[in-house]
Every structure is written in structure tokens, then in C-alpha cells.
C-alpha positions as CSV (number, residue, x, y, z in Angstrom):
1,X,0.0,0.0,0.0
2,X,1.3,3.6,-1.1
3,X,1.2,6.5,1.6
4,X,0.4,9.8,0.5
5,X,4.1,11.1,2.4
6,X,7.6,9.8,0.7
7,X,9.3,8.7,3.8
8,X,12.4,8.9,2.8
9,X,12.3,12.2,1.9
10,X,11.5,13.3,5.2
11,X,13.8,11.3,6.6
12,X,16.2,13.0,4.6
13,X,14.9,16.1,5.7
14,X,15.1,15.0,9.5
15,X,18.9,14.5,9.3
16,X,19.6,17.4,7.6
17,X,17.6,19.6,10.1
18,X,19.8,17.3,13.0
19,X,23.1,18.4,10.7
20,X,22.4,21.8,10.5
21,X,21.6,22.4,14.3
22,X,24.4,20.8,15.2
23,X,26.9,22.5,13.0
24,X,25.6,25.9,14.2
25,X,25.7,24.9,17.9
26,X,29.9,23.8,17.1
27,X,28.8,19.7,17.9
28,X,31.1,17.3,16.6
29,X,29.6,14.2,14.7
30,X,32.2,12.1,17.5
31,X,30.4,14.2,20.1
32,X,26.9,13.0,19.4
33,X,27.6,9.5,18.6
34,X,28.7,9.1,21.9
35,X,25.8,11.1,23.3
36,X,23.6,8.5,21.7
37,X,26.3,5.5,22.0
38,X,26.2,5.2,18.1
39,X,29.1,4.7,16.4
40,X,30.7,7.6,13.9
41,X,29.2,6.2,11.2
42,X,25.9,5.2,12.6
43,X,25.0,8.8,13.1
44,X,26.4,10.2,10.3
45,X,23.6,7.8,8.3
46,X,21.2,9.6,10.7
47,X,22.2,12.9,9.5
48,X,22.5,11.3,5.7
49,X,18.7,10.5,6.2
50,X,20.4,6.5,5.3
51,X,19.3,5.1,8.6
52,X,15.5,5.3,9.9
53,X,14.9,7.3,13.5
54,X,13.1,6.3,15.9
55,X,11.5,8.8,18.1
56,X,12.6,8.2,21.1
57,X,16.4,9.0,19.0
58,X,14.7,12.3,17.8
59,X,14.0,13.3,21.1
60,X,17.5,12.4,22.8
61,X,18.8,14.1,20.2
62,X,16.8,17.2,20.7
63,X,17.6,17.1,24.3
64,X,21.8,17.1,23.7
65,X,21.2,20.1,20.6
66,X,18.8,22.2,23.5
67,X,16.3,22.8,21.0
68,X,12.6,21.6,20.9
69,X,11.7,18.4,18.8
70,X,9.9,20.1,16.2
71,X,12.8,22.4,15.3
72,X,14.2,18.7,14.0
73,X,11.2,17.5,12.5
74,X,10.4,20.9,10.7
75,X,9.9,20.2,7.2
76,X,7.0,21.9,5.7
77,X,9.4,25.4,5.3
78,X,11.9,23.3,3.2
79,X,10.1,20.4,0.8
80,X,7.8,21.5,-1.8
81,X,4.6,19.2,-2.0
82,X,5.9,17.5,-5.1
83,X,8.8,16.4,-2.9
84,X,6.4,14.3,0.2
85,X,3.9,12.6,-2.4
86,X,4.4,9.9,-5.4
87,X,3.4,10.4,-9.0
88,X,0.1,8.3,-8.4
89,X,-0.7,10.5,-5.7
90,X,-0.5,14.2,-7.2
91,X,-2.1,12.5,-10.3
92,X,-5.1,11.3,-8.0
93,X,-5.1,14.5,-6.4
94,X,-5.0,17.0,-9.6
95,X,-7.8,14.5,-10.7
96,X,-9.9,14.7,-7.6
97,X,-9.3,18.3,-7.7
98,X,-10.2,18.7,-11.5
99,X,-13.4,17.0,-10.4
100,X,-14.1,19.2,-7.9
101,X,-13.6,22.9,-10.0
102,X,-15.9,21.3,-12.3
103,X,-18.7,20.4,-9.5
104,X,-18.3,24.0,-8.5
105,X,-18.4,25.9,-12.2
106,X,-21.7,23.5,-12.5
107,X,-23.2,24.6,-9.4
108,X,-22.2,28.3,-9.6
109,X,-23.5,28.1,-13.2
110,X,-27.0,26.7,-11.5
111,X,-27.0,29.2,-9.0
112,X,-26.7,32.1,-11.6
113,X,-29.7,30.5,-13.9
114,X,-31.7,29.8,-10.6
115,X,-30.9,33.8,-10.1
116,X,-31.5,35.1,-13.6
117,X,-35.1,33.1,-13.6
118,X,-36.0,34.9,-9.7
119,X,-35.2,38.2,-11.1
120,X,-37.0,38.0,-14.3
121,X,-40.4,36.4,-12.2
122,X,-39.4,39.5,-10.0
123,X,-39.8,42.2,-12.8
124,X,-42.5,40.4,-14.4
């Protein structure tokens, strides 16, 4: 079964927030892999978005950067919708959206006839 969000992409996204914190706050990737008793390379494919985090990791990790968890999982500021959802999806979606203009333009145009016919029984 497809999900409407690219996982990896976030996850991706994830590690590059982690990254990005930590280089401003002058962290080490040695520092926090023995915060988190990870080896070098363990968090680096964290930061790399190659490894999958858990959220208990996210949390930890939020707690040794001092910053609040949803600095880390912030990613509606930096991925464009095409980036989260598949192909299928955003075809679905500019379908079920197609559908939906046209339901409107028919029921606007209904309205505006329903209108047209109360004003002319109005004047008459």
C-alpha cells in the first residue's frame, strides 16, 4: 500500500535539520555519537537520512542540541509538496481536484440561472 508522504524524503529532511543544528551549535559528529552510543558512522547515516529514527532517537537528540523536537522534524518550510507525495498521488489529487472545479463551475452556473429566472419572475 502507497502512503500519501515519501518517507524517505522526510527522513532525509530529518537528518539534515539534526546536521544543521548541530553545526551551528559547534557539535562534533564524535560528540553526538557518543551522546547517543552510536558509532561515527551510525550517526552520520542519521544525519545522511540513510538510517531510519526512531522517536525516542529524535527526542534524545533534541535534548543534547537544546532545542525543541519540532525544530528537528520541521519540514513543511523546506520540501515542496511534489517532494512528500508519489506520481500516483499528485495525479489522484489534480484529478480529484479537476473534479471538484468542475462540480463547482456546474453549481455556480446553476445558481446564476436559478438567479436570472428569480429576477425576471421578480420584474414580471
Amino acid at each position: 500500500m502507497k502512503t500519501l508522504v515519501d518517507c524517505k524524503s522526510v527522513q532525509i529532511r530529518v537528518g539534515q535539520n539534526i546536521e544543521s543544528i548541530r553545526i551551528k551549535q559547534g557539535k562534533t559528529i564524535k560528540e553526538m555519537a557518543l551522546f547517543l552510543k552510536l558509532s561515527d558512522t551510525g550517526y552520520r547515516n542519521i544525519e545522511k537520512g540513510i538510517s531510519e529514527i526512531a522517536l525516542n532517537k529524535i527526542y534524545l537528540i533534541a535534548e543534547i542540541l537544546e532545542v525543541h523536537y519540532s525544530q528537528i522534524l520541521e519540514i513543511e518550510n523546506s520540501l515542496k509538496i511534489d517532494d512528500l507525495i508519489s506520481k500516483n498521488t499528485r495525479k489522484h489529487l489534480v484529478r480529484v481536484y479537476e473534479k471538484c472545479l468542475q462540480q463547482y463551475k456546474n453549481e455556480n452556473e446553476f445558481l446564476r440561472k436559478q438567479l436570472l429566472l428569480f429576477m425576471s419572475e421578480k420584474n414580471n
